[in-house]
C-alpha positions in Angstrom: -68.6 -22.5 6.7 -66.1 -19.6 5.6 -65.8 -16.9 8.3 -67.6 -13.5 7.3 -65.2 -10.7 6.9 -66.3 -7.1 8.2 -65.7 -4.7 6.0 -66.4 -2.1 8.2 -63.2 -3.0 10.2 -60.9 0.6 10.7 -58.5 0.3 8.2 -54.5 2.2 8.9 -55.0 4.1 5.9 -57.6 5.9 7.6 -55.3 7.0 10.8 -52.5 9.1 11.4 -49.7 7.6 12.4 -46.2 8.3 13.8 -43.4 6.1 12.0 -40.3 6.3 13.8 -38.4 5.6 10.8 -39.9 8.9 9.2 -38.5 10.7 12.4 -35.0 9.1 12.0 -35.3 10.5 8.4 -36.4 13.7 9.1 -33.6 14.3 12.0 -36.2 14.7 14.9 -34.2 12.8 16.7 -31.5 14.8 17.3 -31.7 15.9 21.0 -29.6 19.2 19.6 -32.4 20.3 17.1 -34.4 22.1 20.0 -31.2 24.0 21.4 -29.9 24.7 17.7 -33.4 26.1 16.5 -35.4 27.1 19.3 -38.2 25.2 18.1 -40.1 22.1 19.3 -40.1 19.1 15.8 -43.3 18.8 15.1 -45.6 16.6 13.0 -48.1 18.6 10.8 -51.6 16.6 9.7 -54.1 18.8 7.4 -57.7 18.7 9.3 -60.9 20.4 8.3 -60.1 23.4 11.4 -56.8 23.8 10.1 -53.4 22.2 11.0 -52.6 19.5 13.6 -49.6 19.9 15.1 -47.8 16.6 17.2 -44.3 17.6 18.7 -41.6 15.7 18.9 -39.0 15.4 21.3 -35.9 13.1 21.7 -35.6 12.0 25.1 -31.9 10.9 26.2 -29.9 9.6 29.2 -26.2 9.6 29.8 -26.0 10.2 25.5 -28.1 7.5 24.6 -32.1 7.5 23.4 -34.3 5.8 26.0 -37.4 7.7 24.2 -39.3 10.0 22.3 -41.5 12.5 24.4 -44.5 13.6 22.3 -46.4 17.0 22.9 -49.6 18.5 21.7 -52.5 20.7 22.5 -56.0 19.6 22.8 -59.3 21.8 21.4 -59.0 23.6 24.7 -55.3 24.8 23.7 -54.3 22.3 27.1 -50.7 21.2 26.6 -50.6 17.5 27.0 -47.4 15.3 26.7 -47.1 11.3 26.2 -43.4 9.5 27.0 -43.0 6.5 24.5 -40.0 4.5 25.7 -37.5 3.3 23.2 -37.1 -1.3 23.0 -33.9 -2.3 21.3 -33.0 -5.6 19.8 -30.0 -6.5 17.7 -28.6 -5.8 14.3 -27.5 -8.4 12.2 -24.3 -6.7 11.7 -23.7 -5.7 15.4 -25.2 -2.2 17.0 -29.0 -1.8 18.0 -32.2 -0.6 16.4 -34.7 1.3 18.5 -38.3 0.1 18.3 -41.0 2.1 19.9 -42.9 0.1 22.8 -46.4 0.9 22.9 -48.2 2.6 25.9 -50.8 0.0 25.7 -49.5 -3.5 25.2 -46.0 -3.0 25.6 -45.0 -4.7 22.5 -42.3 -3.5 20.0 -43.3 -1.9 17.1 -42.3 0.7 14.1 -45.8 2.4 14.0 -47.9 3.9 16.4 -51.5 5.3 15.3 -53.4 8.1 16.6 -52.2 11.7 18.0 -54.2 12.6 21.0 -53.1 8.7 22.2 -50.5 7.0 20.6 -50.9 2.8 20.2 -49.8 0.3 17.6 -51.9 -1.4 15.3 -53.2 -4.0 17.4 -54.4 -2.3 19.9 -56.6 0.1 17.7 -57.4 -3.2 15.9 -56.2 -1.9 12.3 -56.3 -4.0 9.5 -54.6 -3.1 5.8 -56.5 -2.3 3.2 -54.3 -5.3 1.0 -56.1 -7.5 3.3 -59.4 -7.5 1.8 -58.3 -7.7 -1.8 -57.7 -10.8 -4.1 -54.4 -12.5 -4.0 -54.7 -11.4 -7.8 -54.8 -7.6 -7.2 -52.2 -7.6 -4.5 -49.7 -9.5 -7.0 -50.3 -6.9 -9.5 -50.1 -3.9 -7.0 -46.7 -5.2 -6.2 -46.4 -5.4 -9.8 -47.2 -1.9 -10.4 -44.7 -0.9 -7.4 -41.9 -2.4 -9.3 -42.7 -0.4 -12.1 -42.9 2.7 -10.2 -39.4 1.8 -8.5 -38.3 1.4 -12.4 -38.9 5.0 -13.5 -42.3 3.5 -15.2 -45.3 5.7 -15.9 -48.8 5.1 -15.8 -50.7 3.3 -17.0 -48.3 0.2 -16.6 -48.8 -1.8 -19.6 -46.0 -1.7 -21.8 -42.6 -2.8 -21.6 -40.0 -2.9 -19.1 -38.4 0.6 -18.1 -35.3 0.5 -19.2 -32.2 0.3 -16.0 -31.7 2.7 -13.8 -28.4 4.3 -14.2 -28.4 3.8 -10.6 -29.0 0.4 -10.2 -26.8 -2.8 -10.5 -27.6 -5.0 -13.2 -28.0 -7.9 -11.1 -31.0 -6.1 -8.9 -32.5 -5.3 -12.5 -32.9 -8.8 -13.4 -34.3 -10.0 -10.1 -37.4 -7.1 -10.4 -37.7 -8.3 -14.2 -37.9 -11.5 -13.0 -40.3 -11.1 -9.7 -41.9 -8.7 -12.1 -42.9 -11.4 -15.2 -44.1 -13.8 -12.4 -46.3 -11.3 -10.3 -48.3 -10.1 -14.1 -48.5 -13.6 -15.2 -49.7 -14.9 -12.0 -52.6 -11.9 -11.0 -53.7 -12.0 -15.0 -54.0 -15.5 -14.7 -56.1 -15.5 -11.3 -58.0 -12.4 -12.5 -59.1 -14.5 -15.7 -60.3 -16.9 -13.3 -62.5 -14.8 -10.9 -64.1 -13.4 -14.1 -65.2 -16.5 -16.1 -66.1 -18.0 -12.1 -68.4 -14.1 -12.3 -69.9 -15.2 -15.5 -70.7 -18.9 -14.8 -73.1 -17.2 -11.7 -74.7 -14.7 -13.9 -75.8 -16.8 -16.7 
């Protein structure tokens, strides 16, 4: 008997979340930004009341990032803080990349969901939104990514964008290649699904 899915499951495109390659990206990281500006980083969210504000500091010892201590005021205007340690693991081509470890299980991760408490995905029991959806519409959604990556416009249905001046010719071919298999594939499937649709209705 196939298992029944819940749809109702919390999904990671409903939650904030704190990506701590966005706040290697955005220089938050730099223990000098406070000193230098006077001012606390700080992650802004839009909300119904106004803004949400999440700051950010970079916690080091002896030089080196252990951390990232995060800051923010609750409906009462009470200041509350959260320390989320730094896990490092090996580069491929020597050095270390900083992960955070999550306050609740401890694991290494990239992405930590919520504000007011800050886990990863499996602790708040997150799934993806790509999850629920066909193999056929995630190939295409790929698909249309390519596209995007291309310089293409919607709706994506005509040829190939032409090379990016940027781009090596070698990288072109691979997308044009990964690109004619994904189309072929999810038009193929959804052609399925839809004559499978009208075999139950008649």
């Amino acid at each position: 008997m196939a298992r029944h899915r819940s749809y109702s499951t919390p999904k990671v495109e409903g939650w904030r979340s704190v990506d701590l390659a966005d706040l290697r990206r955005w220089r938050m990281l730099d223990s000098t930004t406070i000193a230098r500006t006077g001012k606390i980083p700080a992650i802004t969210w839009e909300t119904p009341k106004g803004v949400d504000k999440l700051g950010v500091i970079a916690a080091t010892k002896i030089g080196k990032p252990r951390g990232v201590l995060f800051v923010k005021r609750d409906d009462q205007g009470q200041l509350g803080s959260l320390f989320v340690q730094f896990s490092f693991s090996p580069t491929r081509f020597g050095g270390w990349r900083a992960w955070f470890r999550c306050p609740g299980c401890r694991q290494t991760c990239r992405i930590l969901y919520g504000t007011n408490s800050l886990r990863c995905r499996k602790c708040r029991r997150l799934k993806y939104q790509s999850q629920y959806e066909s193999s056929a519409f995630r190939g295409l959604d790929k698909a249309r990514k390519i596209r995007r990556r291309l310089g293409g416009r919607e709706p994506f249905d005509g040829p190939l964008p032409p090379k990016p001046c940027y781009m090596r010719w070698r990288t072109y071919r691979r997308l044009e290649r990964l690109l004619s298999r994904l189309e072929a594939a999810g038009w193929e499937e959804m052609s399925v699904q839809v004559d499978a649709m009208r075999r139950r209705t008649r």
